[in-house]
C-alpha positions as CSV (number, residue, x, y, z in Angstrom):
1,X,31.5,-0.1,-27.4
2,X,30.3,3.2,-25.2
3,X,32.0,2.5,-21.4
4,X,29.0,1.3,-18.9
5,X,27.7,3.7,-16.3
6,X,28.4,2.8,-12.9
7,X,25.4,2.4,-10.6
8,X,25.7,5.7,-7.9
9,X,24.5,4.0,-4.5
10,X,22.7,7.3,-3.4
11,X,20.2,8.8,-4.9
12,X,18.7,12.5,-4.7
13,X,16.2,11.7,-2.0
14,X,18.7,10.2,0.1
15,X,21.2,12.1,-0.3
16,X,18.3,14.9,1.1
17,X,17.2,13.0,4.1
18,X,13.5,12.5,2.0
19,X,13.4,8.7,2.7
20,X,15.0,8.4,6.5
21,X,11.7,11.1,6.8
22,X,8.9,8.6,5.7
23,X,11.2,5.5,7.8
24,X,10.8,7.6,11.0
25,X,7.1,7.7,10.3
26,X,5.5,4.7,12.6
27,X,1.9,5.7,12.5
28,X,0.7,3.3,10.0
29,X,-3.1,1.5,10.2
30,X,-2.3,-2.6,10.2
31,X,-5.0,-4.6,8.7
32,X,-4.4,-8.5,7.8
33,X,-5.0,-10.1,4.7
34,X,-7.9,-12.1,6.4
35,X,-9.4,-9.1,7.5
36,X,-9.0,-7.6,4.2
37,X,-10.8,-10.9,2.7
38,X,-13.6,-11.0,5.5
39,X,-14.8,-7.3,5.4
40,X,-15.0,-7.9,0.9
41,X,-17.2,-11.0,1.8
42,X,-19.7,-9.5,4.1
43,X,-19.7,-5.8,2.1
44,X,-20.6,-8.4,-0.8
45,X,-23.2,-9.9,1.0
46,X,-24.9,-7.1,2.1
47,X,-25.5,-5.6,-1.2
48,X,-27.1,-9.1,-2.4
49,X,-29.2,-8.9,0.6
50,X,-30.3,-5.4,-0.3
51,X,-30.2,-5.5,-3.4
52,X,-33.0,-8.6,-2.7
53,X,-34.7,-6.5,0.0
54,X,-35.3,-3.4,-2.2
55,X,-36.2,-5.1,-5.5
C-alpha cells in the first residue's frame, strides 16, 4: 500500500499573500435575502403588467 500524502496547511496563494489581499478588501455591496426576493417579485410583475399593456 503506496504511503498517504500529508495535507500541506499552506497553499500557493497564501503562501503569496493572494488571499490576506481579497480579506483586506471591505468594499463589498450588502443586499439581504428579502431584498433579493422583493426586487424578483416586482421585476416579475412589471413585465406581466407590460407584457398586458403592450399586447
Amino acid at each position: 500500500m503506496p504511503p498517504r500524502r500529508r495535507r500541506r496547511s499552506e497553499g500557493p496563494l497564501t503562501a503569496a499573500g493572494l488571499v490576506r489581499f481579497f480579506e483586506d478588501v471591505e468594499a463589498k455591496v450588502k443586499i439581504s435575502p428579502i431584498m433579493v426576493i422583493i426586487v424578483g417579485i416586482a421585476i416579475s410583475v412589471m413585465a406581466a403588467v407590460l407584457n398586458i399593456i403592450f399586447k
